[in-house]
C-alpha positions as CSV (number, residue, x, y, z in Angstrom):
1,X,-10.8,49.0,1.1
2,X,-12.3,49.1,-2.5
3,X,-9.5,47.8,-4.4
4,X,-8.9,47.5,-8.0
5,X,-6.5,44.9,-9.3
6,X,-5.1,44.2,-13.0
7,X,-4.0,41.1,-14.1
8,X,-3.5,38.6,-17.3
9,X,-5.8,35.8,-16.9
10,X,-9.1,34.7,-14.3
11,X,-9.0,31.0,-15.0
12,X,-8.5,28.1,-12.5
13,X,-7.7,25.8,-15.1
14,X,-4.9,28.0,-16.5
15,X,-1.7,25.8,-15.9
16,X,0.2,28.5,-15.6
17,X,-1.9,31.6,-14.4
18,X,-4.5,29.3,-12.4
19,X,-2.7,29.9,-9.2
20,X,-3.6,34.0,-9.5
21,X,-7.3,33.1,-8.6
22,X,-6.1,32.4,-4.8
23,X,-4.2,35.7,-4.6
24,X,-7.6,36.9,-5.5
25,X,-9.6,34.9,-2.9
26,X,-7.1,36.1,-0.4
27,X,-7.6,40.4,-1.2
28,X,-11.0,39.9,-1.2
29,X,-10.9,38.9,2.3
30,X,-9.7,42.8,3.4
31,X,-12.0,44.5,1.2
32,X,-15.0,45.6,0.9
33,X,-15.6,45.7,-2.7
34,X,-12.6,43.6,-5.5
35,X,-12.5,44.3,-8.9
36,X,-10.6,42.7,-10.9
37,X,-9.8,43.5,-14.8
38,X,-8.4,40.9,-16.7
39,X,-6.6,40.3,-20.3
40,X,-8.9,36.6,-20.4
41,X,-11.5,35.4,-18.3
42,X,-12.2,31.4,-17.6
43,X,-13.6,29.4,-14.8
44,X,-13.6,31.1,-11.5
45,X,-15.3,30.7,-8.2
46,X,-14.5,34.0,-6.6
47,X,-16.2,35.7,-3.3
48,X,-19.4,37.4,-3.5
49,X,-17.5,41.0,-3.4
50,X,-15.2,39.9,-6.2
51,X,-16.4,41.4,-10.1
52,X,-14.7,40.5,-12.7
53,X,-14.3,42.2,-16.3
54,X,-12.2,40.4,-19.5
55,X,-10.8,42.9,-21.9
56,X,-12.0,40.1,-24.3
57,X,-9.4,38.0,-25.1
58,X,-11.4,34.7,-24.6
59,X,-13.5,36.0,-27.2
60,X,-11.2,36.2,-30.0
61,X,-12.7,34.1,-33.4
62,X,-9.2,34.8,-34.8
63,X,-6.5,35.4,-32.3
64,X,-3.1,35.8,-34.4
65,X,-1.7,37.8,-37.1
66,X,-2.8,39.5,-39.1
67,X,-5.3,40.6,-37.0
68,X,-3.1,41.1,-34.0
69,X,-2.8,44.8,-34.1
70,X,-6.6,45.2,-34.3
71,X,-6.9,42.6,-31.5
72,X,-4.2,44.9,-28.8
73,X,-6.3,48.0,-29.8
74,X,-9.5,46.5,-28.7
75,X,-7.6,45.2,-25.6
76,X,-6.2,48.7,-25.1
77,X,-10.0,50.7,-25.8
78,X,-11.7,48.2,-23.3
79,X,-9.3,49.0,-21.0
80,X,-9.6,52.5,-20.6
81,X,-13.6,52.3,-20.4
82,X,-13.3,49.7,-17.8
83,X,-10.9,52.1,-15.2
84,X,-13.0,55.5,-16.7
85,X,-16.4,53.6,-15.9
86,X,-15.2,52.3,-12.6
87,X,-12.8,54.8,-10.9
88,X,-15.5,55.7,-8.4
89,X,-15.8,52.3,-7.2
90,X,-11.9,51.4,-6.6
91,X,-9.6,53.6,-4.3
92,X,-6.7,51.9,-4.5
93,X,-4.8,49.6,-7.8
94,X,-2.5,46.4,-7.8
95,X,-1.1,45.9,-11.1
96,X,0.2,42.1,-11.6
97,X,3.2,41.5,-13.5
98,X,2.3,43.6,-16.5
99,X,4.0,47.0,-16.5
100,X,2.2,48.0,-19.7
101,X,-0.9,48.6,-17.6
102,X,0.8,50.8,-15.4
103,X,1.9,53.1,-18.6
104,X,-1.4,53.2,-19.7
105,X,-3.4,54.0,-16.6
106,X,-0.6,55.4,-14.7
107,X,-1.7,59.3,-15.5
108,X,-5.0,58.9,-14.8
109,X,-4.8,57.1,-12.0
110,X,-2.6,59.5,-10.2
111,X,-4.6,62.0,-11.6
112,X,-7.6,60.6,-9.7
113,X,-5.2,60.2,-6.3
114,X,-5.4,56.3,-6.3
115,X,-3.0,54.8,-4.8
116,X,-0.8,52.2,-7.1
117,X,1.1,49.1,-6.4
118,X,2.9,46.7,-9.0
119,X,4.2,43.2,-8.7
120,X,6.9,42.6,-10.7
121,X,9.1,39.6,-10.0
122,X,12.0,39.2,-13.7
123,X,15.0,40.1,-14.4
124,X,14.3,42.1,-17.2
125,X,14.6,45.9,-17.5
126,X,12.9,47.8,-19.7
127,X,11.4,50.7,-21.3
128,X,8.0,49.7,-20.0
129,X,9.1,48.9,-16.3
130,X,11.4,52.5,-16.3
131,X,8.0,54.0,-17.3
132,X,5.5,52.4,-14.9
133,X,8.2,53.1,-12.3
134,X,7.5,56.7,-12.4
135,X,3.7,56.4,-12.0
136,X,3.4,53.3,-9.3
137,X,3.6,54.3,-5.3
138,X,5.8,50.8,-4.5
139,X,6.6,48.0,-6.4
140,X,6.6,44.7,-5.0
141,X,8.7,41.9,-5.9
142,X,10.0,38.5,-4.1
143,X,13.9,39.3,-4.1
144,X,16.5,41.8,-4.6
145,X,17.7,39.4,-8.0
146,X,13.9,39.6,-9.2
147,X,13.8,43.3,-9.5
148,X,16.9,45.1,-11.2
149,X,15.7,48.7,-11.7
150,X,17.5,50.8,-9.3
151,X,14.0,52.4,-7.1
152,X,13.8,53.5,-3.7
153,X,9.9,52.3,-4.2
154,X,11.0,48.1,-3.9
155,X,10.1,46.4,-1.3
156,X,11.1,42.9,-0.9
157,X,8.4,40.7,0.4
158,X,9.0,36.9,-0.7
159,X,6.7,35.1,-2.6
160,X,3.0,33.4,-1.6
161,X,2.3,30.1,-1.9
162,X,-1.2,28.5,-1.0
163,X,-0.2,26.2,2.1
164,X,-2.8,24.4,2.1
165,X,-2.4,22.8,-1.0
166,X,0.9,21.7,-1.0
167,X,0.9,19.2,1.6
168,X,2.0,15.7,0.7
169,X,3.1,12.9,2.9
170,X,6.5,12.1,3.7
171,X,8.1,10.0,1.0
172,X,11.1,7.3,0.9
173,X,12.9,6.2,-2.1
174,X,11.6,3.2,-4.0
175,X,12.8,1.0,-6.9
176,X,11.2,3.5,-9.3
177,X,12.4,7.2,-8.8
178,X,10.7,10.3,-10.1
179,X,12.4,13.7,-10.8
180,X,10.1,16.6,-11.7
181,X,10.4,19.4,-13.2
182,X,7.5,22.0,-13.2
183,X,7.1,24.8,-15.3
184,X,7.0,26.3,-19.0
185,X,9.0,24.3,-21.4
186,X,11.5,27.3,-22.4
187,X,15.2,28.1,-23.1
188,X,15.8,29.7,-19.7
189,X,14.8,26.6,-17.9
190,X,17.2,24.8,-19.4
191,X,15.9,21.5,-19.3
192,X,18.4,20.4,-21.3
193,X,20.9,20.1,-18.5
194,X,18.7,17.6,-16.4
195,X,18.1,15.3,-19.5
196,X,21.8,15.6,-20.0
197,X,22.7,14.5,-16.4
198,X,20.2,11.3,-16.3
199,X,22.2,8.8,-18.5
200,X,24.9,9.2,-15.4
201,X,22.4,8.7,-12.9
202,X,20.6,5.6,-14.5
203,X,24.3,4.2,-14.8
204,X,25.3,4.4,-11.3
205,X,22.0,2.8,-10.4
206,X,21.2,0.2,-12.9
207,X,18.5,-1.3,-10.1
208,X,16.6,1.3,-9.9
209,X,14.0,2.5,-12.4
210,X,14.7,6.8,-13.3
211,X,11.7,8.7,-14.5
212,X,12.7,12.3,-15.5
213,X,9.4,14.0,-15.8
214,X,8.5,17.6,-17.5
215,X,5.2,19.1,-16.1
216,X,4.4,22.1,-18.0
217,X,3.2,23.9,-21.5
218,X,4.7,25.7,-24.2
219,X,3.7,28.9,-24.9
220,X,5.8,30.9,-27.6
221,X,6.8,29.5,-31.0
222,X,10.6,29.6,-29.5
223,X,9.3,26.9,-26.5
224,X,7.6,24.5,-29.6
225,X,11.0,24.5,-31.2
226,X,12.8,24.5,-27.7
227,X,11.0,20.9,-26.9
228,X,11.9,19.4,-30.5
229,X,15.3,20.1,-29.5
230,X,14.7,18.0,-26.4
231,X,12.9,15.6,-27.4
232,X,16.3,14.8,-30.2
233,X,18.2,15.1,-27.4
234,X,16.7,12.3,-25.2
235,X,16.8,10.3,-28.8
236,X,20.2,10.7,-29.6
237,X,21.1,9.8,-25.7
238,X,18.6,6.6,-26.1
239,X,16.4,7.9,-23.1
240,X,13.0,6.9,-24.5
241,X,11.6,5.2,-21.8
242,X,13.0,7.3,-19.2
243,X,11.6,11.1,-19.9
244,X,8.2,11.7,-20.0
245,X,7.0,15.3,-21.5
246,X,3.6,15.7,-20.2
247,X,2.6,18.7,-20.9
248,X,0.3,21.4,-19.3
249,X,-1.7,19.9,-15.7
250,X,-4.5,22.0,-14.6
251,X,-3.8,24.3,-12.0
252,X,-5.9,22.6,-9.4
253,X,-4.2,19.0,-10.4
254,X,-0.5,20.3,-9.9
255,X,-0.1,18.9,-6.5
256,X,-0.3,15.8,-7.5
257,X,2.5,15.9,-9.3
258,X,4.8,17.2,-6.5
259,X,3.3,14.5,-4.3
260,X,4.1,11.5,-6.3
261,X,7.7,12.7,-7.0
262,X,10.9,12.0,-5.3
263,X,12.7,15.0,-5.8
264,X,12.5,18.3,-8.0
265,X,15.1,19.8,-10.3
266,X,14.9,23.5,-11.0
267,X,18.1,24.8,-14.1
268,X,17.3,28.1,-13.3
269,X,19.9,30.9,-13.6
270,X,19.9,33.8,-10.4
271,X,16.8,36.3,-10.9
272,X,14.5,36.1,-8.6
273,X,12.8,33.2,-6.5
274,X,11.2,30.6,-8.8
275,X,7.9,29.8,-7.0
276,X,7.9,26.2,-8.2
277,X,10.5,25.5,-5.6
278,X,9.0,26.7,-2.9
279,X,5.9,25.0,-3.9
280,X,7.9,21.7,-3.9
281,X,9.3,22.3,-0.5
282,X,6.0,23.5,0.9
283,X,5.5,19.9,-0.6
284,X,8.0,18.1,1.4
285,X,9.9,16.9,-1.8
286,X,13.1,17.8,-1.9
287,X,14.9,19.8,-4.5
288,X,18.2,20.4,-6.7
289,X,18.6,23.8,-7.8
290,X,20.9,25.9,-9.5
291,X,19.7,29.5,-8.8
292,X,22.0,30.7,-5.9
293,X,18.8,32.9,-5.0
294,X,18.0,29.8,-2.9
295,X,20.9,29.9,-1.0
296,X,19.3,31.1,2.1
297,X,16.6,29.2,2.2
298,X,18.7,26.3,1.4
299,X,21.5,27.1,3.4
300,X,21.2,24.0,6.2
301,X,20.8,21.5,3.1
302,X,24.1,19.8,2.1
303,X,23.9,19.4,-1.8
304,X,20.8,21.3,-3.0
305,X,22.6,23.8,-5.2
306,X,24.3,22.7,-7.9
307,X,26.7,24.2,-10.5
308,X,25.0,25.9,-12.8
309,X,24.3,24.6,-16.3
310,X,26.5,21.8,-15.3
311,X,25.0,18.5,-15.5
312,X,28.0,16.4,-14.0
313,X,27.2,18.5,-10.9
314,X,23.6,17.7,-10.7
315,X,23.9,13.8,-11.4
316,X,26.5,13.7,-8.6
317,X,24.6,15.5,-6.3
318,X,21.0,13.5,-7.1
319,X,23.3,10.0,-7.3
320,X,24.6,11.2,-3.4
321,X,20.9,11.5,-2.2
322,X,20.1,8.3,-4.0
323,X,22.8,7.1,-2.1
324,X,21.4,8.3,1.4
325,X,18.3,6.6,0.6
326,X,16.7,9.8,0.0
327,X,17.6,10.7,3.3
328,X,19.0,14.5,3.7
329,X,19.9,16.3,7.3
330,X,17.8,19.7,8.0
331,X,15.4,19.1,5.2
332,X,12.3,18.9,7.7
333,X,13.3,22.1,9.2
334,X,13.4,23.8,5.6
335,X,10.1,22.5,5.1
336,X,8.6,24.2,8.0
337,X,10.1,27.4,7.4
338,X,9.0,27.7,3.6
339,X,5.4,26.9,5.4
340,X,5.8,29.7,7.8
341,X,7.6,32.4,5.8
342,X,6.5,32.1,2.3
343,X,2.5,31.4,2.7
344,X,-0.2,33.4,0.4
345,X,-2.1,34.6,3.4
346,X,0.8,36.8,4.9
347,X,2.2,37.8,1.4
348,X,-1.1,39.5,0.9
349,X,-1.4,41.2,4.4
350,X,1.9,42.3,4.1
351,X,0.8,44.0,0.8
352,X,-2.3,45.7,2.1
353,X,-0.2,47.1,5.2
354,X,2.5,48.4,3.1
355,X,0.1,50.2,0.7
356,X,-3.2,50.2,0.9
357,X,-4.0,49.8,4.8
């Protein structure tokens, strides 16, 4: 197979696009020949049969306005000499995430009989996504919340999560606790609700030492002001000592993270798996969650959805595993499933068979 795939960034160190350089190593391992065309190139140790071309955004002396329309047309003419220059040496495409892409090369690309195949895991549906509907052969995507468009072209295949390193030791509670949350600092996260929830926690255990602890970057000028907000509200609720804001961790450092932790918290609404749940269970750690996407996966752990944007839910439920000693019946079971059913290697053969096999 000589595959072409599109995506936003090559870059290990990216802390929140890093992971896509696995996906990578794992396609290159049924094809002959990879190429890969990406929005911004970094660091990357990819397999001999992997190439890799930047549409330049690493390049940029001056990335924002109000240059920024120059900047997309660039983008847009480096893209189409890219596919035009190499559409003898791909037979099939995998577009990640970015519908645009799709709307721009969709016409050729069937023109030139390829056969296309889009990931696509939100909960938004637009113009663009209607559009690259039309041109794409299937469109892949982890649940039926994380894909809203009404197509008989979806097929539901999880999410992947590289096993191997995820895989922290069993840990028991301690004098000190640690909740983590992992991810962009944004409004949809709604961090707000965990920081809310700790001063009823820390009461009902004034032995124990709570660390509530954001892993994670900003990325639009909406998340900068987002954080302020947080940052007044752990002021106002005299929580100085007990949140810690560490901003982005490099990719490859992550897991470190999720090891050290006691317990993950996740304030998203239904839309679609978030990965960084599965990445904590694939961790062992357990987790509190308010997407009822979980549900199934969660569905032999007493307390692990909570409410949503209800805080007084989620301290009760973390203050009841406190309780336990951390202690919670048909977690280990949970553990080995997410390990079995949502691993990186058999997301990507599943992809290859459905499409491009």
């Amino acid at each position: 197979m000589r595959l072409l795939i599109i995506t936003q960034a090559i870059d290990e160190n990216n802390p929140v696009l890093g992971f896509f350089c696995r996906w990578v190593e794992e396609f290159a391992k049924h094809c002959e020949k990879l190429i890969v065309v990406c929005l911004e190139e970094g660091e990357h140790n990819l397999p001999k049969n992997v190439e890799v071309h930047s549409l330049g955004k690493e390049k940029l002396i001056i990335p924002h306005s109000p240059f920024i329309i120059l900047n997309k047309l660039r983008y847009v003419f480096n893209f189409y000499k890219l596919i035009f220059k190499l559409r003898n040496d791909y037979g099939s495409v995998f577009v990640h995430m970015n519908p645009e892409y799709l709307v721009l090369g969709g016409v050729p690309w069937r023109f030139w009989d390829k056969k296309i195949g889009l990931w696509y895991v939100h909960r938004a549906v637009n113009f663009r996504i209607w559009l690259a509907e039309k041109f794409t052969n299937v469109i892949f995507t982890s649940t039926l919340e994380s894909f809203r468009l009404k197509s008989k072209k979806v097929s539901f295949v999880g999410h992947g999560i590289d096993i191997s390193k995820f895989n922290c030791e069993q840990k028991y509670l301690s004098d000190k606790i640690i909740l983590l949350h992992v991810g962009r600092i944004t409004k949809i996260k709604n961090c707000d609700v965990a920081i809310r929830a700790l001063p009823k926690i820390i009461k009902n255990f004034p032995d124990k030492k709570m660390v509530l602890r954001f892993v994670g970057p900003t990325v639009s000028d909406e998340d900068v002001v987002y954080l302020e907000t947080l940052k007044k509200l752990v002021e106002d609720l005299e929580l100085g000592e007990d949140v810690e804001f560490v901003g982005s961790v490099n990719n490859k450092e992550v897991y470190k993270e999720y090891c050290a932790c006691d317990a993950t918290l996740n304030m998203t609404p239904t839309g679609g798996m978030d990965k960084v749940v599965l990445e904590s269970l694939a961790s062992k750690r357990p987790v509190f969650t308010s997407n009822p996407t979980f549900s199934a996966v969660l569905r032999s752990v007493d307390g692990a959805i909570f409410n949503y944007n209800d805080s007084e839910d989620l301290s009760k439920k973390i203050s009841d595993f406190i309780r336990r000693d951390g202690k919670i019946d048909g977690l280990n079971q949970v553990y080995e499933n997410v390990r079995r059913d949502f691993s990186l290697t058999n997301l990507v053969v599943g992809i290859c068979k459905t499409i491009y096999g």
